[in-house]
C-alpha positions as CSV (number, residue, x, y, z in Angstrom):
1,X,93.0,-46.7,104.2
2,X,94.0,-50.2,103.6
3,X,91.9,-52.9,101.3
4,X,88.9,-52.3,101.3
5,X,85.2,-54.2,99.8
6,X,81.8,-53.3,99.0
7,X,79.4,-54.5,100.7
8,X,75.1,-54.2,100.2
9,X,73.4,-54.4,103.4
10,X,69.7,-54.6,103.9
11,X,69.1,-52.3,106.6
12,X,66.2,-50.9,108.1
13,X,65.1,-47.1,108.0
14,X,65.8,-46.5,111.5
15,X,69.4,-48.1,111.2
16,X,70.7,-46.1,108.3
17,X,69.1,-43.0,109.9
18,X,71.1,-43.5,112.6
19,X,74.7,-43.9,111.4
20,X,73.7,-41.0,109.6
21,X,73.4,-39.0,113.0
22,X,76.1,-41.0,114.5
23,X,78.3,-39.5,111.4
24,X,77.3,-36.5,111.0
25,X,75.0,-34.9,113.8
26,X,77.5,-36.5,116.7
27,X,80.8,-37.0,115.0
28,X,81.2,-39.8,116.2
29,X,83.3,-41.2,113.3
30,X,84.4,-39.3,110.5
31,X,82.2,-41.0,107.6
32,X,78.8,-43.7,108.1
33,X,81.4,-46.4,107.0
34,X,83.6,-45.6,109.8
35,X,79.9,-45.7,112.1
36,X,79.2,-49.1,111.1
37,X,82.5,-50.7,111.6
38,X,82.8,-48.7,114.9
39,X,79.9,-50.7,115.6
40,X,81.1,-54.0,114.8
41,X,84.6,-53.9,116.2
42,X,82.8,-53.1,119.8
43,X,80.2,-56.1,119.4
44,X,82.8,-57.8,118.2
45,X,85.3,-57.3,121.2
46,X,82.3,-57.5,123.6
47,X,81.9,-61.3,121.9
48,X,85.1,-62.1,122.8
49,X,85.2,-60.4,126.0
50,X,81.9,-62.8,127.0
51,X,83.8,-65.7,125.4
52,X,87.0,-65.4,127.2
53,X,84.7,-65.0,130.6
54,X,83.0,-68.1,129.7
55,X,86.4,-69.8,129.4
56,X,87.6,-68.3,132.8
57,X,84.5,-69.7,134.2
58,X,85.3,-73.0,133.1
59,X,88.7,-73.4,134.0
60,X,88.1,-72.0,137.6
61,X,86.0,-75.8,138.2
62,X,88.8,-77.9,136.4
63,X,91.2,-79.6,139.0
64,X,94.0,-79.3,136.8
65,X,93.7,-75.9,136.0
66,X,93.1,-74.9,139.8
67,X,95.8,-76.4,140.9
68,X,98.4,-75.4,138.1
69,X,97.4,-71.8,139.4
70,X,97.9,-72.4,143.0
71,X,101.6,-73.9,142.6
72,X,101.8,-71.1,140.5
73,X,100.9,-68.4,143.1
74,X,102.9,-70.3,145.9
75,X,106.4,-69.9,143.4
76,X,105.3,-65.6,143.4
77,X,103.8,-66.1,147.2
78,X,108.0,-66.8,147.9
79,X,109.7,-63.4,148.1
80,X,113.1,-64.7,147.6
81,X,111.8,-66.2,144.4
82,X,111.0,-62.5,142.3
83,X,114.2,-60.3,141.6
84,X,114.4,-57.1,143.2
């Protein structure tokens, strides 16, 4: 199960009643803890998902980084220049 540490959350009704459900009524995960850090690990990933867009975004209005990507699509545009 690996390491693991206890935590104390403050959490309201409505929360704990649902990773109840989530756990038990749904299955969704075999035990509340396994709920919450469900939970987590997709906000989480969604964070970094936003980020990296955000990033992307960025780069597509920096000179450099446009044109670093077009000499790199003209090397892969060359068909002689992948292997077959």
């Amino acid at each position: 199960m690996g390491n693991r540490v206890k935590r104390t959350y403050n959490l309201s009704q409505a929360t704990v009643r649902r990773v109840r459900e989530l756990a038990g009524e749904y299955g969704l995960a075999k035990s509340q803890d396994a709920v919450v850090e469900l939970a987590v690990e997709q906000l989480y990933s969604a964070a970094r998902e936003r980020e990296e867009a955000e990033q992307w975004a960025s780069a597509s209005h920096d000179p450099e980084f446009r044109a670093e990507m077009a000499a790199i699509a003209a090397d892969f545009a060359d068909g002689e220049a992948w292997p077959r």
